[in-house]
matplotlib code that plots the C-alpha trace (Angstrom):
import matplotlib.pyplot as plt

x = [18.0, 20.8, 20.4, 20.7, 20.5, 20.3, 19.1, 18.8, 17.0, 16.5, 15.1, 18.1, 18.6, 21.7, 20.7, 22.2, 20.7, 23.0, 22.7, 18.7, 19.0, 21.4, 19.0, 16.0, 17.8, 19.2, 15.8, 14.2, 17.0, 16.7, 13.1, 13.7, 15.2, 12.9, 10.0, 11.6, 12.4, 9.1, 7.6, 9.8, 8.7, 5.1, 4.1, 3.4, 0.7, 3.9, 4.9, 1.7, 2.7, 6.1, 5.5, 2.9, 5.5, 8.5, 6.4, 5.1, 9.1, 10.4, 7.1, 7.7, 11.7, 10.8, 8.7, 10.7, 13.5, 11.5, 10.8, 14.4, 13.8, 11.6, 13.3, 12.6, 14.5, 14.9, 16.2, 15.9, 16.3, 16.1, 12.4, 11.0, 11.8, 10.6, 9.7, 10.5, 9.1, 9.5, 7.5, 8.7, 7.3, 9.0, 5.7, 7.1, 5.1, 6.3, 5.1, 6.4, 6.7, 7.6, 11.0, 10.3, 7.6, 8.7, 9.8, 11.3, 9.3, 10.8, 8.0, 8.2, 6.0, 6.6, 7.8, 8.2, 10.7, 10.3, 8.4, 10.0, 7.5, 7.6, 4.9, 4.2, 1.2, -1.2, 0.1, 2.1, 4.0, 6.1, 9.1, 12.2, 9.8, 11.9, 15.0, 15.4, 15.7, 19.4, 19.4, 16.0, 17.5, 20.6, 18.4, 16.2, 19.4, 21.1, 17.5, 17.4, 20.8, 20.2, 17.3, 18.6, 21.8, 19.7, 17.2, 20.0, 23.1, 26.1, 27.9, 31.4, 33.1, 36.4, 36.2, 33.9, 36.3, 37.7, 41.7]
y = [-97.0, -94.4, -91.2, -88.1, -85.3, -84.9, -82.3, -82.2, -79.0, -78.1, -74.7, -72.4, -72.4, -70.8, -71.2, -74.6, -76.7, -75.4, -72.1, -72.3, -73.3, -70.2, -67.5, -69.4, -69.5, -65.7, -64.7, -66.3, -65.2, -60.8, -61.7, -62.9, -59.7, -57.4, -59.3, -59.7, -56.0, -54.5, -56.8, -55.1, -51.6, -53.1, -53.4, -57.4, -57.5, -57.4, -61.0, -62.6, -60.5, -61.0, -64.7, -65.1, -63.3, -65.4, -68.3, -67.7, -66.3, -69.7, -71.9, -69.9, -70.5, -74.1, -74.4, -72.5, -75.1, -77.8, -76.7, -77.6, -80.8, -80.6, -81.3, -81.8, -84.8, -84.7, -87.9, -87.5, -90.9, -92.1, -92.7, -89.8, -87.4, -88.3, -85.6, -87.3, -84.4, -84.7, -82.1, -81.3, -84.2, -86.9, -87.0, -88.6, -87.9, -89.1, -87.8, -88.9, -87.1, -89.0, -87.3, -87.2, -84.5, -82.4, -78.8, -76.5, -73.0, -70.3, -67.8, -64.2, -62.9, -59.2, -58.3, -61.7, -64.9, -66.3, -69.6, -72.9, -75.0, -78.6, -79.2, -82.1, -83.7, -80.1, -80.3, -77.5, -78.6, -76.5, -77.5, -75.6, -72.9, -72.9, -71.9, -68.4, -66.2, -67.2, -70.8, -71.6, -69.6, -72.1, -75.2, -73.7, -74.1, -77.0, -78.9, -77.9, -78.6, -81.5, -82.3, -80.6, -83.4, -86.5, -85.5, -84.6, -86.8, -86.3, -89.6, -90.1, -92.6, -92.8, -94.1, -91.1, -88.4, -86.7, -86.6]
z = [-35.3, -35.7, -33.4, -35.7, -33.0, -29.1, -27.0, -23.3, -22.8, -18.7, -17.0, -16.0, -12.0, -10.9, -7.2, -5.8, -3.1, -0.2, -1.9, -1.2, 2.3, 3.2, 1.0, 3.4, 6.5, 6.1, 5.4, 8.4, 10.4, 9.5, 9.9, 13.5, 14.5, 13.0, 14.3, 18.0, 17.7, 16.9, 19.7, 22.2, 20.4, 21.4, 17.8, 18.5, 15.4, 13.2, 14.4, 12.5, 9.2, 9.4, 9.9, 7.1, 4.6, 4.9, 4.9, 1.6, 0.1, 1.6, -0.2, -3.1, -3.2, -2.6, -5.8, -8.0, -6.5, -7.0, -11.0, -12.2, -11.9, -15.7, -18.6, -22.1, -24.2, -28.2, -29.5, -33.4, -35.2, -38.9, -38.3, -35.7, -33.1, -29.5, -27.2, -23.9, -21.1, -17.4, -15.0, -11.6, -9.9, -12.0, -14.2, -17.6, -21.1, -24.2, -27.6, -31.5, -34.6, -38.0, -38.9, -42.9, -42.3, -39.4, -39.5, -37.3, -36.9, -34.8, -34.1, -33.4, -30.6, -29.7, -26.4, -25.5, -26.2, -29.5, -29.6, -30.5, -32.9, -34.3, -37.2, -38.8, -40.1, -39.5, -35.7, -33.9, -30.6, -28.8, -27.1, -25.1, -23.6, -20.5, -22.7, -23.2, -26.8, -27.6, -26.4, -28.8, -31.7, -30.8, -30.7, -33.6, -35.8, -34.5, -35.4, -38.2, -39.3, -38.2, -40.1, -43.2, -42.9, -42.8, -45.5, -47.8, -47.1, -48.7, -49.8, -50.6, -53.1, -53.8, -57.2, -58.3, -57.0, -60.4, -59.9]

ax = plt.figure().add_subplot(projection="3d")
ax.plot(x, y, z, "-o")
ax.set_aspect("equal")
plt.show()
């Protein structure tokens, strides 16, 4: 099988690993002071707060960390598109649509990001809702194209051309 069109679509995460563990240890760091300076004020109930709060920013910077690691893979081929999808914890589902039939929707939603739809066969499945507005008009098109290419191919021979 001949691959038509590829897309590797992950979440944007402009924060790297070493990047995460400064943000965490600067936090727990200011939080130190403030925390050892209200219990020298006498204002000890702070501590527990204080404690509480950058537990739940570092549990929260953790799992939105942790969330890059789901991706989506499109491998279009002269027979179907397979939707390979990977969640956060390595989870791998795998779903296929027969290429003759599929078509690319691109869905307005007010207020929002656009939705990215494949339908074939009375199904709708979205893909690349991590991407943002730009990046599924991109993909939107470069599908598309793509489909648009192997459904009409263009053939040359040489002993047709006109001269």
């Amino acid at each position: 099988m001949d691959t038509v069109f590829e897309a590797l679509i992950t979440p944007h995460r402009s924060l790297s690993r070493r990047g995460l563990h400064i943000i965490i240890a600067f936090t727990c760091t200011v939080s130190l002071c403030v925390t050892t300076l209200f219990w020298w004020l006498g204002a000890w109930p702070i501590a527990g707060f204080n404690g509480a709060e950058v537990l739940l920013a570092v549990v929260l910077l953790r799992a939105h960390a942790r969330s890059a690691r789901a991706s989506e893979f499109l491998v279009l081929t002269d027979s179907e598109l397979c939707i390979q999808r990977t969640d956060s914890r390595g989870t791998r589902t795998e779903q296929r649509l027969p290429s003759a039939w599929i078509g690319v929707i691109l869905e307005e939603r007010q207020g929002r990001t656009p939705g990215l739809y494949l339908a074939a066969h009375g199904r709708r499945l979205e893909i690349a809702s991590a991407l943002g507005e730009p990046e599924k008009r991109d993909l939107a098109r470069a599908l598309s194209e793509a489909l648009h290419r192997w459904r009409h191919p263009s053939f040359d021979n040489p002993q047709l051309r006109q001269e």
